[in-house]
C-alpha positions, 0 to 999 in steps of 0.5 A: 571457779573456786569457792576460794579464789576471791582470796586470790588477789586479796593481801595477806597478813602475817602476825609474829615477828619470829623465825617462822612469822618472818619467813612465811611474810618472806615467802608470800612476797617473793611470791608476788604477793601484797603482804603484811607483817605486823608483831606487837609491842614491846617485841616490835621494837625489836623484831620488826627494826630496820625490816621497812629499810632491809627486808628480809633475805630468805635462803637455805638448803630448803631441803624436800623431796621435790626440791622446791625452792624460793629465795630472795630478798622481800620487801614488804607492803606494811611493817607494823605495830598497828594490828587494825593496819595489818589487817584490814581488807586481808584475805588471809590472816597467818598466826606464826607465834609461840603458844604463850603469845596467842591470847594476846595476838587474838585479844588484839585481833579480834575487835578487826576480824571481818568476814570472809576472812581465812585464819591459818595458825602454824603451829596450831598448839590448840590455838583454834580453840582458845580463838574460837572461845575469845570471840565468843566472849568478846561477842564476836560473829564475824563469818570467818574461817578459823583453821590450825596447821601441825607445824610450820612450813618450814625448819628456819632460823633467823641468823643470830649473832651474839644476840643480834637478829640479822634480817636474814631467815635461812630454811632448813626444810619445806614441808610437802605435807602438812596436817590441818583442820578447821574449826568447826570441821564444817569448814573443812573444804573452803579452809584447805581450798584457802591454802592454795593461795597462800604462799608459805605453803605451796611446797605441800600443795605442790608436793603431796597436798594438805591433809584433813584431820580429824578435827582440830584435837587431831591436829593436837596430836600431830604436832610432833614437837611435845613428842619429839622434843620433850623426851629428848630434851629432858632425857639428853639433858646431861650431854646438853650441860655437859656440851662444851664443856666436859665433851663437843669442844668449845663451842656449847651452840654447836649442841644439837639435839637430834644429832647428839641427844638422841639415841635408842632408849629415848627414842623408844621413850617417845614411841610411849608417849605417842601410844598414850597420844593415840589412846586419848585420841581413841578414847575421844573419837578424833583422828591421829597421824599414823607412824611406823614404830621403826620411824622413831628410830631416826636421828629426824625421827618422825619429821622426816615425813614432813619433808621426805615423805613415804614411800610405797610400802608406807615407811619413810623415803628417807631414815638417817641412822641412830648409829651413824654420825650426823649432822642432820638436825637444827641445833639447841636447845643450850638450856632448859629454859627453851621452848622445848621445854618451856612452851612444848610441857605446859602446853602440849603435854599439859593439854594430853594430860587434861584430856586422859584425866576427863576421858579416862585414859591413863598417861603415865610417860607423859605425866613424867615428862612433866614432873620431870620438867616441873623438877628441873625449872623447881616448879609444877607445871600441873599447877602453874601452866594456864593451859587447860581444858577450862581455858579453852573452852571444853572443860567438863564437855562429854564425848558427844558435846565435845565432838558436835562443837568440834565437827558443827560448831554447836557449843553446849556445855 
């Protein structure tokens, strides 16, 4: 029997009201299982209305290798705005929310933490960290397992109209892989053994099954959102304001970035800035996903292994060409005040320049992606993101403390 079945039967709990907390809520109860939404207010009142009536209708291409798919309309256990509610007696504890709403998502959450209990973060975005640091200085020690994913399960979009969020999700694409660690590493095989039951993932554990990384800094680094969206965004910015206006007809929401933003000298831009990745990476000692330079020059650019895979040789099953016309891609961003830019530059690219600067790695693409961004919103987000080292946790830690508290749990300082 295995060490994590018990989590088998147990309910699970999705916290985040969005595209990606809906969907994976979704899934796991089209699954047969109990579930758990919860998202915190004021956003509740919003995100969470009429879902107790409606449910949520999940559907879309799903497009992945192995052609897995789950549709339907869920009905869930639990909505609400009551964290204590949410969580109480569950197994599993699923963080989908963006980075800047992670400190008041855990600040909530722990006081209710109990043991035995499995906390998987889509996307991780250095969450683990900033976890862990919470509950040391809100005296926290429960046993629990704390664990962060590179991305989410899925591409998906809540439909929107106007402003009007229907209860209706449709995913783009299934991950068959997915990246994670614990935090501590020691939890390493009990986390990913947790992932069998939950169900927002089966199309990796069906498909080509999780992958350990290096420590939750590795996971850092594969997030390829900073890599993919932040060059792109910000060096396509012309034909985004331009789109429906000067060029793309009439319509500025049919803007695509990956179909019309990229084009060989940004992708070449975005290889740079995950070489710099991979030397902070070495220069600490952890772990970083491998892509082939010819991977970047792709309308998915090196998403497409999320979903594709590779093939024997190592390169991607699937390339869709910088000069064929496409319409492979999820649309936006409209504007620059997107996630792309606002929560992938102060915390991803912060974070990368953090760790160059206390460990002696130069980062000169991505240190221009921020000055570029900070140019844009006329700010600095050297100065006004509140993420850094400091803020979770392992400011002014040498190389060796640093990876005994990533691999052990041991937090010296």
């Amino acid at each position: 029997m295995s060490k994590m079945e018990y989590l088998k039967d147990m309910p699970i709990a999705v916290l985040g009201g969005g595209a990606v907390g809906k969907t994976c809520a979704a899934d796991a109860k089209l699954a047969g299982r109990e579930v758990r939404l919860y998202d915190m207010m004021p956003f509740a009142e919003t995100t969470l209305a009429n879902i107790d009536k409606t449910g949520i209708l999940l559907d879309g291409v799903q497009r992945n290798l192995y052609c897995f798919e789950r549709s339907g309309r869920a009905f869930f256990d639990i909505v609400t705005s009551d964290i204590e509610k949410a969580v109480k007696g569950a197994g599993l504890i699923v963080v989908a929310a963006p980075a800047m709403a992670h400190e008041p998502f855990f600040r909530a959450l722990i006081p209710y933490l109990e043991d035995g209990q499995v906390v998987h973060i889509f996307t991780d975005n250095f969450a683990t960290l900033l976890l862990r640091k919470l509950m040391r200085e809100m005296g926290c020690t429960k046993k629990v397992i704390i664990g962060g994913w590179s991305s989410a399960p899925y591409g998906t979009r809540i439909e929107n109209v106007n402003g009007f969020a229907f209860p209706h999700v449709g995913v783009k694409y299934r991950a068959i892989t997915l990246r994670g660690a614990s935090l501590p590493m020691s939890d390493i095989d009990d986390f990913l053994e947790s992932s069998k039951y939950l169900p927002c993932i089966d199309a990796v554990t069906q498909g080509n099954g999780p992958e350990a990384g290096n420590t939750v800094l590795d996971i850092g680094f594969a997030n390829i959102n900073p890599v993919i969206h932040v060059p792109a965004t910000i060096l396509g910015v012309s034909t985004m304001e331009n789109w429906g206006k000067i060029f793309g007809g009439y319509d500025k929401n049919s803007y695509s970035m990956y179909c019309h933003g990229l084009c060989p000298s940004i992708c070449e831009v975005q290889y740079q800035f995950y070489e710099e990745e991979k030397a902070i990476a070495k220069a600490i000692g952890v772990g970083t996903p491998s892509y082939s330079y010819e991977s970047f020059f792709s309308r998915r650019s090196v998403l497409t292994q999320e979903y594709m895979g590779l093939n024997k040789d190592g390169n991607d099953n699937v390339v869709f060409p910088l000069d064929q016309p496409s319409t492979e891609g999820n649309l936006g961003p409209n504007n620059i005040n997107h996630r792309y830019l606002t929560e992938d530059v102060p915390v991803g690219c912060k974070i990368y320049h953090d760790l160059g600067v206390q460990y002696g790695v130069a980062t000169p693409v991505i240190d221009s992606m921020i000055i570029l961004a900070g140019a844009m919103h006329k700010k600095s987000f050297f100065e006004t993101s509140k993420y850094s080292l400091a803020y979770l946790g392992i400011d002014n830690m040498s190389k060796e403390d640093l990876l005994e508290y990533l691999n052990n749990g041991n937090y010296r300082k």
